[in-house]
C-alpha positions as CSV (number, residue, x, y, z in Angstrom):
1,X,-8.2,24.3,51.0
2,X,-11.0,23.8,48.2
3,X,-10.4,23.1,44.2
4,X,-12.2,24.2,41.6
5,X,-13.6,21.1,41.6
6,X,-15.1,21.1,45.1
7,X,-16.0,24.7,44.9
8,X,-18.4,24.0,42.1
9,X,-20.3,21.6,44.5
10,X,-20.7,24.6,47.2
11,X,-22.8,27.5,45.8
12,X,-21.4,30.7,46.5
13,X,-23.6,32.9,48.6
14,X,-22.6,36.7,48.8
15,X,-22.7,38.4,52.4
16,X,-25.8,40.5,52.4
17,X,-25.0,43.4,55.2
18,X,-27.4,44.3,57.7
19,X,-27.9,47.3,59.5
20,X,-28.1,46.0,63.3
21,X,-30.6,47.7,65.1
22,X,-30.9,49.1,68.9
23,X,-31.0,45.5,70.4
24,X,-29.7,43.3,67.3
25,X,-26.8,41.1,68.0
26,X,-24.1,40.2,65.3
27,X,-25.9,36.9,64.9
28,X,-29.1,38.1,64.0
29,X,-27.3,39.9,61.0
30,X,-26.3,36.8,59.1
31,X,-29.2,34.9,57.3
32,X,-29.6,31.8,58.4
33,X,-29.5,28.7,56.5
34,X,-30.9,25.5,57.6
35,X,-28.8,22.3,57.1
36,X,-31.1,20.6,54.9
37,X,-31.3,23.7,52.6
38,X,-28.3,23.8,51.8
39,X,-27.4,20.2,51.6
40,X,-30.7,20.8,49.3
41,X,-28.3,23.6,47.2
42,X,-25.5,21.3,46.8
43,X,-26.8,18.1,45.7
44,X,-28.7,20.7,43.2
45,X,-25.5,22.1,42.1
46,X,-23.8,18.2,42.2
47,X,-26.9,17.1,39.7
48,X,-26.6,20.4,37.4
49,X,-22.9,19.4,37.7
50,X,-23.5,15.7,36.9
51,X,-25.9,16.1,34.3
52,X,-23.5,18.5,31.9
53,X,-21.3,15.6,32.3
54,X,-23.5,13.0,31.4
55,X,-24.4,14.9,28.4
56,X,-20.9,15.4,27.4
57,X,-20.3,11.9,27.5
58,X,-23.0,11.1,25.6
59,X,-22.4,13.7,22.9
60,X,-18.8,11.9,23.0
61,X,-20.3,8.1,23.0
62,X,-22.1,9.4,19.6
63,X,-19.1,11.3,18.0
64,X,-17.0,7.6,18.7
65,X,-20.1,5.6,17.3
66,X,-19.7,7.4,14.3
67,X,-16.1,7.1,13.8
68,X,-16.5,3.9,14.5
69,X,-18.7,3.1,11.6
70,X,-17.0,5.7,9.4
71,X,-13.8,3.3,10.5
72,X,-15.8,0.0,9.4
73,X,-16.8,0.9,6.3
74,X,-13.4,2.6,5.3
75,X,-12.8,-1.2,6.5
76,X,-15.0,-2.7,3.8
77,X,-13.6,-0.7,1.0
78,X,-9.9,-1.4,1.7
79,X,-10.7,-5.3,1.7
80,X,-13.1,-4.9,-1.4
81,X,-9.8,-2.9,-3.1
82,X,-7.6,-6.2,-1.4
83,X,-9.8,-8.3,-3.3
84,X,-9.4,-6.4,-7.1
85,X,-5.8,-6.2,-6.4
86,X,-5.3,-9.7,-5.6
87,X,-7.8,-10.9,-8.8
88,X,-5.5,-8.1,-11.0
89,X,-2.4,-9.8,-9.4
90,X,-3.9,-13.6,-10.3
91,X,-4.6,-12.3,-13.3
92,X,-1.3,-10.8,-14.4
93,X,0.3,-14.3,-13.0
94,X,-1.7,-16.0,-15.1
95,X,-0.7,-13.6,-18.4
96,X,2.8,-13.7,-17.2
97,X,2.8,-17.9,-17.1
98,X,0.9,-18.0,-20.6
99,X,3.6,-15.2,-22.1
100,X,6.0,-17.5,-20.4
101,X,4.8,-20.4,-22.1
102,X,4.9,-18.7,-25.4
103,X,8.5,-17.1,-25.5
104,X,9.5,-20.8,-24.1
105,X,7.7,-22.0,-27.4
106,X,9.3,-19.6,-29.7
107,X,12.7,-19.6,-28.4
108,X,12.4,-23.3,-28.9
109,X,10.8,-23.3,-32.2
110,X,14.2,-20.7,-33.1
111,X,16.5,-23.0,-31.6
112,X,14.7,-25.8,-33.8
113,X,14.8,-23.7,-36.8
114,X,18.7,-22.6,-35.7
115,X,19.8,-26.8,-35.4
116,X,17.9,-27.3,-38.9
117,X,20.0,-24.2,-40.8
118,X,23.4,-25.4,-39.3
119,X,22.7,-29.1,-40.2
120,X,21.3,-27.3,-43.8
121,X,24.9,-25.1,-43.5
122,X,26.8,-28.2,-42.6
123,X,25.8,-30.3,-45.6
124,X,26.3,-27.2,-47.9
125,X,29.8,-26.7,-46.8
126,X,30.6,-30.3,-46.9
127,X,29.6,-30.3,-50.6
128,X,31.0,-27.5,-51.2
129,X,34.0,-29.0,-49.8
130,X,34.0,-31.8,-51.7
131,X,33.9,-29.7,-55.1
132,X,36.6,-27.6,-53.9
133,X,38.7,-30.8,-53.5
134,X,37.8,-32.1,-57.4
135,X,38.4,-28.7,-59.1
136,X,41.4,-28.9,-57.2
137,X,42.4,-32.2,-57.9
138,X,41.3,-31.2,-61.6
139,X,43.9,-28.6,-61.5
140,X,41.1,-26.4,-62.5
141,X,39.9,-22.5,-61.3
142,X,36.3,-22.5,-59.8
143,X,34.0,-19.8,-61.0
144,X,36.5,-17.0,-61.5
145,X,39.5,-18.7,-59.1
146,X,42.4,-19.4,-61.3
147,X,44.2,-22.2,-59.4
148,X,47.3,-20.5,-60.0
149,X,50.7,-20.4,-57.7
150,X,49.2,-22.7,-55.0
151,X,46.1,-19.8,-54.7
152,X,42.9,-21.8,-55.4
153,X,39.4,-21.3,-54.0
154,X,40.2,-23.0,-50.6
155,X,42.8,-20.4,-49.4
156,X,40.4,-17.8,-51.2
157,X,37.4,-18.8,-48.9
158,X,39.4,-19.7,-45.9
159,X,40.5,-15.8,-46.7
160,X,36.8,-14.8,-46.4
161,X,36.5,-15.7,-43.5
């Protein structure tokens, strides 16, 4: 049983009828091919066949070259992007380590400035302290604290607190 494959190799010749004469046989009335003819016919048919495919593939070799390149230089541009990103990235590191480095600075330079106000604060309230303690032992009101029924400016700043 043939393909369509294998018929496409075989040319397809239509019957021609004949009109048999007085003393023609049946044989007569078929054309005759010789052998080499149409072995002739079919390797015609296979290189038609052949060559339609060889062009196909060639069309198809150029369409993949293409891609191909299209596929390279899409490639290129992707690593050229890789490359800005990771310089940005380097770059932002390096601005992250330097703002780093200067909020590490400041918060120090407050914590500096917060140890020199307490000690400033502390030594204040210590001689603040030590007035409280002569007015007191002076029996005396301090700046508009009478020192009167044992409510003298201690208990009135301890109050404000």
């Amino acid at each position: 049983m043939a393909t369509k494959d294998s018929q496409a190799l075989i040319p397809f010749t239509p019957f021609k009828p004949m009109v048999l004469n007085s003393g023609a046989s049946w044989s007569s009335a078929v054309p005759k091919k010789s052998p080499l003819d149409a072995l002739r016919e079919t390797l015609t048919t296979f290189e038609t066949t052949l060559n339609g495919k060889m062009d196909t593939l060639v069309q198809d070799n150029a369409a993949l070259r293409a891609a191909h390149a299209e596929s390279l230089a899409e490639n290129e541009r992707l690593r050229a992007s890789n490359a800005e990103l990771a310089a940005s990235v380097r770059a932002l590191g390096a601005s992250l380590a330097d703002s780093r480095a200067e909020t590490s600075a400041r918060v120090l330079y407050g914590l500096r400035n917060a140890e020199h106000a307490a000690r400033e604060q502390r030594v204040l309230l210590r001689d603040l302290a030590e007035r409280l303690e002569r007015v007191e032992l002076e029996g005396g009101g301090f700046e508009g604290f009478p020192a009167i029924g044992g409510w003298g400016p201690r208990e009135a700043i301890e109050e404000a607190k």
